[in-house]
N, C-alpha and C positions, 0 to 999 in steps of 0.2 A: 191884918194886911200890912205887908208893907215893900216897900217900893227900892231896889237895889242895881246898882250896874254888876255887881259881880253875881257869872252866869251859875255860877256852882251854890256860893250861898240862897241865891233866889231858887235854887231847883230841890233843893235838901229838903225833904218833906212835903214840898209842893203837892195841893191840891190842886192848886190850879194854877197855868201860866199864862198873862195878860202877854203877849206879844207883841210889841210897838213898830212897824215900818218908817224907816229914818230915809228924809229926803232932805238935799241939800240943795241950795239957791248958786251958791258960786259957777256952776258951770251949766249951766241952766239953757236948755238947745247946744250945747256942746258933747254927743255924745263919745267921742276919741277920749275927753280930758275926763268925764264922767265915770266910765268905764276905767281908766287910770287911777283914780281918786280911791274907787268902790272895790280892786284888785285885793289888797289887802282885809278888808271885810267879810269874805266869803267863810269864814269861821261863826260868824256870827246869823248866821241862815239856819232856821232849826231846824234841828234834826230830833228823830225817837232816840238816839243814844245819848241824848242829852237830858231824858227822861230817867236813866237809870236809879236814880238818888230820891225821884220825887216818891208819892204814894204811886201802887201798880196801876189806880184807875185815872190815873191826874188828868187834868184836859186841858186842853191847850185854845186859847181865847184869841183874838184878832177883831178890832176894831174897824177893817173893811170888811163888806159885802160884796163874797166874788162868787160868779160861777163857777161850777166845775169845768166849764169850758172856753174859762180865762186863760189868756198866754202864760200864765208863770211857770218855772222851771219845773221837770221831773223831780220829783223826790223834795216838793217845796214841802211847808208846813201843810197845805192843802193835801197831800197825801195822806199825811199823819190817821187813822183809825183812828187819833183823841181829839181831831177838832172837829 
């Protein structure tokens, strides 16, 4: 096991990917400046074409417990067939 920021070396054979949700304190009840901040991150929201590299069956991990009838966006990782 081991633990990486870069998306591509951590996906290269992957049997499994731990997915981490990053929330930040700085703008905290400010969602204008929030939204501003997190504009540039939208790359980092997984996707299945980020799966190409791993093994065919790899599954995809997430440390919250959500409903399927939670607000998150269309096409979240919740979509994914591997989590």
């Amino acid at each position: 096991m081991s633990e990486t920021s870069d998306r591509a070396a951590a996906l290269a054979g992957a049997a499994v990917v731990y997915a981490k949700e990053w929330g930040g304190t700085r703008h905290y009840g400010d969602a204008e400046a929030e939204a501003a901040m997190r504009a540039g991150l939208a790359d980092w929201c997984v996707r299945e074409h980020w799966f190409a590299k791993a093994v065919p069956d790899a599954k995809l991990m997430h440390c919250c417990r959500c409903a399927a009838t939670s607000p998150w966006p269309t096409k979240s990782w919740m979509d994914l067939a591997r989590s």
